[in-house]
Each structure stands twice: as C-alpha cells, then as structure tokens.
Legacy VTK file of the C-alpha trace (Angstrom):
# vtk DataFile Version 3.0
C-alpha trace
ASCII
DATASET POLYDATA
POINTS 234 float
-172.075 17.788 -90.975
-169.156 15.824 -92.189
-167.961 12.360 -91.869
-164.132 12.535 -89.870
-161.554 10.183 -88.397
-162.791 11.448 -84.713
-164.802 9.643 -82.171
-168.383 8.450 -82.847
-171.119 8.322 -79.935
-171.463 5.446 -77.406
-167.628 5.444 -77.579
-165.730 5.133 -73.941
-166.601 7.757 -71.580
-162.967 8.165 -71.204
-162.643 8.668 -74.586
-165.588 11.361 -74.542
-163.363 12.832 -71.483
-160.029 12.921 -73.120
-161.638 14.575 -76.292
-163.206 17.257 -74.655
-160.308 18.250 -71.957
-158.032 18.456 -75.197
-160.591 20.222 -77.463
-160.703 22.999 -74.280
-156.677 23.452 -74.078
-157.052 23.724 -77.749
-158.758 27.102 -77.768
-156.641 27.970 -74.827
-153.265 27.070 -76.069
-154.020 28.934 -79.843
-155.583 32.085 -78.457
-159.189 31.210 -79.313
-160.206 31.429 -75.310
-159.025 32.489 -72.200
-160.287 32.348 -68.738
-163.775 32.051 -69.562
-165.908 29.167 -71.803
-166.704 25.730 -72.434
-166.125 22.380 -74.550
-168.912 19.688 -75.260
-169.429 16.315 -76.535
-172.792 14.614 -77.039
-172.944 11.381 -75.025
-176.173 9.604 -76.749
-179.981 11.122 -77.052
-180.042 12.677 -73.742
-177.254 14.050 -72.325
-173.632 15.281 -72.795
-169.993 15.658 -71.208
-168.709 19.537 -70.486
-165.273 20.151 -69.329
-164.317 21.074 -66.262
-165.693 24.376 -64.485
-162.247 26.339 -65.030
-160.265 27.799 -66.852
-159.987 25.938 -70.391
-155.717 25.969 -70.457
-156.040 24.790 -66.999
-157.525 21.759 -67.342
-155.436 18.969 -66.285
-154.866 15.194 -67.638
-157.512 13.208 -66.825
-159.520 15.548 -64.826
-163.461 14.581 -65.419
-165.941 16.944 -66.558
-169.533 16.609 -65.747
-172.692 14.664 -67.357
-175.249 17.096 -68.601
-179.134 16.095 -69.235
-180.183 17.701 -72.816
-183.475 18.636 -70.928
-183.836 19.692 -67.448
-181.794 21.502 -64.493
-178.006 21.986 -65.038
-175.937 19.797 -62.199
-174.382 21.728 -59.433
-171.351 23.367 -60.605
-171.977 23.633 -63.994
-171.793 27.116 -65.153
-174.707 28.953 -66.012
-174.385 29.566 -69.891
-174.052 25.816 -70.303
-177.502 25.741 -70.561
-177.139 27.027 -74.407
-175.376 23.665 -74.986
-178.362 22.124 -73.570
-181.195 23.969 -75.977
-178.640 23.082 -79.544
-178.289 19.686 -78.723
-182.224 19.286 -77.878
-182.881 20.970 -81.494
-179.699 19.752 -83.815
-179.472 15.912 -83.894
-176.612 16.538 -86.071
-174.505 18.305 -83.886
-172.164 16.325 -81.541
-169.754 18.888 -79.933
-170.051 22.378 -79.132
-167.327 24.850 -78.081
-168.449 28.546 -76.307
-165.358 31.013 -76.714
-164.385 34.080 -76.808
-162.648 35.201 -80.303
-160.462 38.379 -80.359
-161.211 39.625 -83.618
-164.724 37.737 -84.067
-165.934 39.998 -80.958
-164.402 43.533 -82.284
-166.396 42.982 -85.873
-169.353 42.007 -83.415
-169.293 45.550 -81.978
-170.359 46.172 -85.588
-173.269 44.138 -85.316
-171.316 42.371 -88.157
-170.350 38.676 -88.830
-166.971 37.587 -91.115
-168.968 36.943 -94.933
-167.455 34.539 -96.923
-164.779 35.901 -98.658
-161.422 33.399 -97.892
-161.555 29.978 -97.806
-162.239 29.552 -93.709
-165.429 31.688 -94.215
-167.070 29.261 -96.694
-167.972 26.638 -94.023
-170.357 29.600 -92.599
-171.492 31.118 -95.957
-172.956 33.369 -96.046
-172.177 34.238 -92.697
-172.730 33.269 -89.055
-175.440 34.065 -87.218
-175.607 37.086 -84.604
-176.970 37.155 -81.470
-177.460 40.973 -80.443
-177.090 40.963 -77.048
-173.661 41.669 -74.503
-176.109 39.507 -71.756
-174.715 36.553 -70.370
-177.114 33.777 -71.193
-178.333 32.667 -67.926
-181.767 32.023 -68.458
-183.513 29.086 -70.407
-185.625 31.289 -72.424
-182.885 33.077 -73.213
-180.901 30.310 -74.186
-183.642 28.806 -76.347
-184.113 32.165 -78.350
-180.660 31.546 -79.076
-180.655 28.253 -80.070
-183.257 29.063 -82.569
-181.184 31.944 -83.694
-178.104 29.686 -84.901
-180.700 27.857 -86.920
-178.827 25.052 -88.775
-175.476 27.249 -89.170
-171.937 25.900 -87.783
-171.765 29.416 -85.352
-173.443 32.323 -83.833
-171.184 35.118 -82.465
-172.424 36.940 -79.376
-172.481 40.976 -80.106
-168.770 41.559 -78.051
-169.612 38.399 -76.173
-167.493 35.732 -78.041
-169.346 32.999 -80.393
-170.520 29.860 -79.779
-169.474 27.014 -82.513
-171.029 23.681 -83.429
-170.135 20.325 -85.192
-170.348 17.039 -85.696
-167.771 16.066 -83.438
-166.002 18.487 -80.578
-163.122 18.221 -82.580
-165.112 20.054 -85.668
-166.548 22.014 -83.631
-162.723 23.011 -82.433
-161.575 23.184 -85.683
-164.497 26.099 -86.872
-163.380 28.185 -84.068
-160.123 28.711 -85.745
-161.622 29.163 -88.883
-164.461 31.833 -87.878
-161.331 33.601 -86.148
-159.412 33.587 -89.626
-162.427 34.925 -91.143
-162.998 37.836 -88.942
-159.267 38.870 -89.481
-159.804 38.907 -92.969
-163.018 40.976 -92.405
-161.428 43.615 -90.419
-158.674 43.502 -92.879
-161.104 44.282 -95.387
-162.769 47.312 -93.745
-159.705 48.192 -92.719
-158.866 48.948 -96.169
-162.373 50.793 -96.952
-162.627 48.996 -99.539
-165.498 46.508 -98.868
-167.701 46.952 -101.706
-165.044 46.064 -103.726
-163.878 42.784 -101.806
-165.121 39.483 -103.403
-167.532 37.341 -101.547
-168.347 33.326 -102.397
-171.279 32.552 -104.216
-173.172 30.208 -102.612
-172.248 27.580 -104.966
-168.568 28.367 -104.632
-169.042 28.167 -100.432
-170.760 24.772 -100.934
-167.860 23.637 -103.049
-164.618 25.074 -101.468
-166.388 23.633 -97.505
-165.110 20.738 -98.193
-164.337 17.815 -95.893
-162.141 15.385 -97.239
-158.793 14.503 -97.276
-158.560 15.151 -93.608
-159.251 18.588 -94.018
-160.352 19.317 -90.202
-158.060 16.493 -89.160
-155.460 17.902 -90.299
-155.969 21.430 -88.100
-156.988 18.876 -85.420
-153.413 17.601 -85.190
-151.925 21.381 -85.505
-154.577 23.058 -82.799
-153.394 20.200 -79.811
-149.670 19.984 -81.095
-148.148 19.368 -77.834
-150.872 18.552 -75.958
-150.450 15.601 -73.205
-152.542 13.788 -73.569
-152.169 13.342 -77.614
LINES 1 235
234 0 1 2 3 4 5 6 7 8 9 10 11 12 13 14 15 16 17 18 19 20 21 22 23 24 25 26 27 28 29 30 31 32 33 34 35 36 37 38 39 40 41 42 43 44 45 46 47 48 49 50 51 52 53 54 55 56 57 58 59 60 61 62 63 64 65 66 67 68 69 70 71 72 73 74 75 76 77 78 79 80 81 82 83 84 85 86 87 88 89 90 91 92 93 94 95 96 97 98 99 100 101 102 103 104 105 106 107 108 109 110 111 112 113 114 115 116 117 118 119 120 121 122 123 124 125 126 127 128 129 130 131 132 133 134 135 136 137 138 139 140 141 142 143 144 145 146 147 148 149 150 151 152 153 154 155 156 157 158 159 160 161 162 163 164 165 166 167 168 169 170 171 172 173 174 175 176 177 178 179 180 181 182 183 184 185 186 187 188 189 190 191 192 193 194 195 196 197 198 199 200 201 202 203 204 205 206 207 208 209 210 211 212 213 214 215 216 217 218 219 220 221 222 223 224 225 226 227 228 229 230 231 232 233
C-alpha cells in the first residue's frame, strides 16, 4: 500500500474520529453510499474505530464511533456486517482503513457476476480486477465473513454480487479514495458492453497496471481534498 500525507496509527483518537466521520460523508455526499454501510480506521494491533451506526451523510461533527476488537464479539450496536472489517484487519497488516458501500454501477456489472478489468486509468489500482464475492447474503456470520476475507486475498476490493463492494487501504482515506475509482471503472465497463464491443476494448498489461497505479505526487490526496470539498469538519 502506499505511503500518503494522511494519518499514521497511534495518532489522537480524535484524529482517528474526525477521519473516519469525514471518510463516511465522503461516500455519502459523492453518491458512492446511501443509507446503508460503514467507514474504518485501524487503531493499533487489536482493534479499530467504525463510524457511527447510521446513515453515512448523517453523521454529525464530532459524533464518536465505536472501538472494535480485531478478534472477538462485535460491541452492542455495531452492525452486523462489521464483522468483515474485523476478519481483513486480522489477515492484512497492511491495511489501515476499510470502507463497505454500495456502488451504483459496481453492483449492476455485479449482476453479471463481473468485476470492472483494467482498462482506464482508475481500474489499474485493481488490475486485473477486483475480487467477487457471489453471494446477495448479508454477511452476518463469522464464517461467512472469514470466507470473505480470504476471498479479497491481497486486492484493494471485493464487490458483493448486487450487494455493493467492500474497499481497503492503507489509510481510510485510500481506502475512500478506491471507492471512487472502482465506481469510475465500472462505468467504463458498462460503457464498454454497452457498446458490444468488448473483445475489442484494450485492457492493461500487468506491467502497464503496476506502472500507471501510481502514488505520488499526491495522487489520492488530491481526490481526498475533492471527495470532502465542503465538508465541516475539513
């Protein structure tokens, strides 16, 4: 995962808080989530801060999230699928945030049983593609949850067959930032089909994804600032 501007572990727990509360009205206020999902940020080796039980765009200034143990029972109030956060972060030391949404256009190509391939720019970061998990079941069981877990494997996403995705990175704020990116990707995939012309669209090498991913000059800083434009408590 890449090296960014954003916050590091053992920062502030305030910090941690204000990170994830704008990370969650980040999907909300750019489409990437509604009424339903979730925003994490690792807190050290054994547990993690999730937003607020609500609505993501809902989520006021300063309102505290909960502390999450990597291993064991969820607290009370914590929704159920949280537990997928849990089974990542207990096999991906080097992923520090997590975001579970729901992605318009990721979710129709899902019905597929397809993922966005890597044929723009946004797509490279999950060449060749992101994972699938093929199953509409919300994940409410740890078994379940591990299965999945294992599924993403060491990719940045997995996208839930018409049951949004669930994105990873090495900060919330990365982790943000790829849900906006997987969404760009699926456009351009249904674009694609749309077309009928698939066979005939270009997709990245894997040495081409590995060199356009990049993550310098504030690359996912830069959509950091544009995703919580506005927000208050920037």
């Amino acid at each position: 995962m890449a090296e960014t501007e954003f916050g590091r572990l053992g920062e502030p727990r305030a910090l941690t808080e204000r990170r994830v509360r704008m990370a969650a009205r980040a999907l909300a206020r750019n489409d990437l989530g509604h009424a339903y999902g979730h925003v994490s940020a690792r807190l050290d080796a054994t547990s993690f801060l999730v937003c607020a039980a609500k609505p993501m765009g809902l989520i006021a200034p300063g309102e505290a999230g909960t502390v999450v143990p990597v291993s064991g029972p969820l607290p009370e109030g914590v929704l159920g699928e949280v537990r997928c956060h849990q089974q990542i972060y207990a096999r991906r030391s080097d992923v520090n945030g997590i975001c579970r949404s729901f992605l318009r256009d990721t979710m129709t190509l899902s019905t597929f049983r397809m993922t966005p391939r890597s044929r723009i720019g946004f797509g490279s970061y999950f060449h060749p593609a992101p994972a699938l998990w093929d199953s509409v079941a919300l994940l409410r069981d740890d078994a379940d949850a591990a299965r999945l877990a294992e599924t993403l494997g060491d990719r940045r996403a997995i996208v839930m067959r018409g049951n949004g995705a669930i994105l990873v990175g090495a900060t919330v704020e990365e982790a943000t930032v790829m849900a906006f990116y997987l969404e760009e990707a699926a456009k351009t995939e249904l674009a694609v089909l749309a077309v009928g012309r698939a066979a005939q669209s270009v997709e990245m090498t894997a040495a081409e994804a590995k060199a356009r991913a990049v993550t310098s000059g504030r690359i996912f800083e830069r959509m950091w600032d544009y995703l919580t434009a506005g927000d208050p408590e920037r």
